[in-house]
C-alpha positions as CSV (number, residue, x, y, z in Angstrom):
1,X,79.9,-48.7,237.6
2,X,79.2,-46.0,240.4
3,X,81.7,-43.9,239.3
4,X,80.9,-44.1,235.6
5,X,77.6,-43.2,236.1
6,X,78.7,-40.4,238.2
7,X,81.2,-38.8,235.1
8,X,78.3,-39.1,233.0
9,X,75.5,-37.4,235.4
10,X,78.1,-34.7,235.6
11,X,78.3,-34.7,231.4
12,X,74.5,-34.5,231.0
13,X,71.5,-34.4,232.3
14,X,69.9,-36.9,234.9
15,X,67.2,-38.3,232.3
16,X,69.6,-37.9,229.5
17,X,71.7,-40.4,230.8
18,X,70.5,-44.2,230.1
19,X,71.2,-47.5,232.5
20,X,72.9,-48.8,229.1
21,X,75.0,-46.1,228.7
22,X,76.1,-46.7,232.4
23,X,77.0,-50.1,232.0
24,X,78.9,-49.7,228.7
25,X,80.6,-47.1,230.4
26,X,81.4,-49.6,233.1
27,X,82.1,-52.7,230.9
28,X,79.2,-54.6,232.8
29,X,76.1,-56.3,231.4
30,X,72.9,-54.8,233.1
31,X,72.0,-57.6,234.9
32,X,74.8,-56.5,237.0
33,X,73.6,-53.1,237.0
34,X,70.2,-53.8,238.8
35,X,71.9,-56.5,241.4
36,X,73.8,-53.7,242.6
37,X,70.9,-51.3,242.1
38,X,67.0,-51.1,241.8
39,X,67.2,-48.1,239.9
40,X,68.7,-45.3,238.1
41,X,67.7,-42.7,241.0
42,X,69.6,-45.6,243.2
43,X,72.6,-43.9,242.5
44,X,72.2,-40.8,243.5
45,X,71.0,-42.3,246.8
46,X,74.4,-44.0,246.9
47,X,76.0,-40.6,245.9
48,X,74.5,-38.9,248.7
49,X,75.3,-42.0,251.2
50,X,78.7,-42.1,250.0
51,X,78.5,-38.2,250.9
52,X,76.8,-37.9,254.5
53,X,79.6,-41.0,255.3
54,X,82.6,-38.6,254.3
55,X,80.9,-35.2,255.7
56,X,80.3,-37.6,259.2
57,X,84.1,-38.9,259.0
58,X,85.7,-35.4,258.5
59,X,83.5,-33.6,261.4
60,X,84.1,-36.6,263.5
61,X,87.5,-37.3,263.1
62,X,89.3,-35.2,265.6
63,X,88.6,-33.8,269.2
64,X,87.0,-30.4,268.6
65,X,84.5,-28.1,269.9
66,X,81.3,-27.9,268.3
67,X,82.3,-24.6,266.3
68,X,85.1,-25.8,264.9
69,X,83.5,-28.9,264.1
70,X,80.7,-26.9,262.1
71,X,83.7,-25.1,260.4
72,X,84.9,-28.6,259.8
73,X,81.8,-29.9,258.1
74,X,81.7,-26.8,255.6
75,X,85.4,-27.6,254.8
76,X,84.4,-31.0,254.3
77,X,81.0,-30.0,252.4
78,X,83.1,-27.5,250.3
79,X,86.0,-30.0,249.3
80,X,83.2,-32.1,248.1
81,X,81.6,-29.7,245.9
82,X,84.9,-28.6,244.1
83,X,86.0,-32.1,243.8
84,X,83.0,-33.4,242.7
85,X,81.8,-29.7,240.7
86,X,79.9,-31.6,237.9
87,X,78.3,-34.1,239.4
88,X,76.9,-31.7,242.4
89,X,76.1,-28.8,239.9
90,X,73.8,-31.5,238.0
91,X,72.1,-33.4,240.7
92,X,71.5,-29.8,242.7
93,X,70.0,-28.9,239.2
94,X,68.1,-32.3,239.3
95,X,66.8,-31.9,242.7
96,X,65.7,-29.0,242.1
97,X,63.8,-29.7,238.2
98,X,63.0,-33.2,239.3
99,X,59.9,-34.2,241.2
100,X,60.8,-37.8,240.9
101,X,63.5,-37.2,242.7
102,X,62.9,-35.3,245.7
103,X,62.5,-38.7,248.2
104,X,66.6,-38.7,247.2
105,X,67.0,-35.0,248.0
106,X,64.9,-35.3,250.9
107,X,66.7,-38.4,252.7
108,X,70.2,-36.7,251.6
109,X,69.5,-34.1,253.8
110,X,67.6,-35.1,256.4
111,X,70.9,-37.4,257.3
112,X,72.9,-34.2,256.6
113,X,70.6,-32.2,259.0
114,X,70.5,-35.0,261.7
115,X,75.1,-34.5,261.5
116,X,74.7,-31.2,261.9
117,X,71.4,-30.9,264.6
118,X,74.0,-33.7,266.8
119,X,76.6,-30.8,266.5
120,X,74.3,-28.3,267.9
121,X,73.2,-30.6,270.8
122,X,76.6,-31.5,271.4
123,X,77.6,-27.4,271.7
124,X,74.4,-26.9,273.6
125,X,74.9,-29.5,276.0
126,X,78.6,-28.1,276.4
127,X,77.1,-24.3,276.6
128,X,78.9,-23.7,273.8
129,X,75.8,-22.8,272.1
130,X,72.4,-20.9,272.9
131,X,69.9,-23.8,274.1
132,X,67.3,-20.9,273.1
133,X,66.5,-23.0,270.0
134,X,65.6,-27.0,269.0
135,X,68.8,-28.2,267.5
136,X,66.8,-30.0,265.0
137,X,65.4,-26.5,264.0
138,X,68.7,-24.7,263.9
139,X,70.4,-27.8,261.6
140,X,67.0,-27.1,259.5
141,X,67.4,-23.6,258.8
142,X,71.6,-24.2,258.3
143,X,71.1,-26.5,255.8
144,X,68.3,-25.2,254.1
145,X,70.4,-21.9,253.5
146,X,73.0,-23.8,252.5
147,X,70.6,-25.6,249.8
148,X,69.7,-21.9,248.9
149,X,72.8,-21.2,248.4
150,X,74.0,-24.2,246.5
151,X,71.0,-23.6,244.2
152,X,72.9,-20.2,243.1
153,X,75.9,-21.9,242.7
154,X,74.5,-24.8,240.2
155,X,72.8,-21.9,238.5
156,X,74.4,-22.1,234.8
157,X,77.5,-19.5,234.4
158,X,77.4,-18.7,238.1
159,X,80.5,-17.9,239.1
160,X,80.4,-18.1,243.3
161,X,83.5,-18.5,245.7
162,X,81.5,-21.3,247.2
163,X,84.1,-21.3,250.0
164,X,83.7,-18.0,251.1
165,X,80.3,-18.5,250.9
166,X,79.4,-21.0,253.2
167,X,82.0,-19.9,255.8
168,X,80.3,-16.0,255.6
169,X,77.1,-18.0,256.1
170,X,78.1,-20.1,259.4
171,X,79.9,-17.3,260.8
172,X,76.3,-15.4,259.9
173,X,74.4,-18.3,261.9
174,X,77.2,-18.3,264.5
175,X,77.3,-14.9,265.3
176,X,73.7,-13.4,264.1
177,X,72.9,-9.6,263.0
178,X,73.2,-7.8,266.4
179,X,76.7,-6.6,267.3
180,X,77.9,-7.5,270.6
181,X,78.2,-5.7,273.3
């Protein structure tokens, strides 16, 4: 049922989609639909779950340091997006259109900012990173330039190397404007 309703979000439009359409797409009655969930929006709560889990799985998965672990969580985010591509270009656009659905958008990333501000307290606690800022701010303004930059990339006929993109941007963050000495 998830993943049916998933193929058709990434078809058409949030509110063009209907629960029936779901479960005929699934083969389920929608009795079965609402046990599983209270609501349409429900899914893309389970979407971005099913999201922050895998992000948390792939940054977490090997001994690193907290760079590379950052660089790991923009591969992950990145192999999401091009796997995913229609689904995440629509529910970006939906986000972003939606009113209705911004307590989705705003618990996906608060748990996406809360994996990335324990990175930053991790590399600050190693000295890895500058303890010049609050992690929770530094997660904050990573992940809100990522959503900038996401909201180009669901832009209709956007073409954007998404890859390159979010690397250029950590190594941006990482490094800032100021050439070292």
């Amino acid at each position: 049922m998830f993943a049916s309703a998933m193929q058709l979000f990434g078809a058409r439009s949030f509110d063009d989609v209907r629960i029936e359409e779901i479960c005929d797409a699934a083969g389920i009655a929608k009795a079965t639909f609402f046990l599983h969930f209270a609501s349409k929006a429900a899914l893309i709560e389970e979407f971005n779950a099913q999201l922050v889990a895998r992000l948390a799985l792939e940054t977490n998965a090997a001994p690193a340091t907290a760079e590379q672990r950052l660089h790991l969580f923009v591969t992950a985010l990145v192999n999401e997006w091009e796997s995913n591509a229609a689904v995440m270009r629509q529910m970006a656009r939906e986000f972003l259109n939606q009113p209705a659905l911004m307590p989705a958008a705003h618990a996906a990333n608060r748990d996406v900012v809360d994996l990335v501000k324990a990175i930053i307290t991790d590399g600050q606690k190693t000295g890895e990173f500058s303890k010049a800022f609050d992690p929770s701010l530094a997660a904050t303004a990573l992940i809100s330039t990522w959503g900038a930059f996401t909201a180009r990339w669901s832009g209709a006929g956007t073409q954007v190397d998404i890859a390159t993109l979010h690397t250029d941007l950590l190594t941006l963050i990482l490094g800032g404007l100021k050439p070292r000495p």
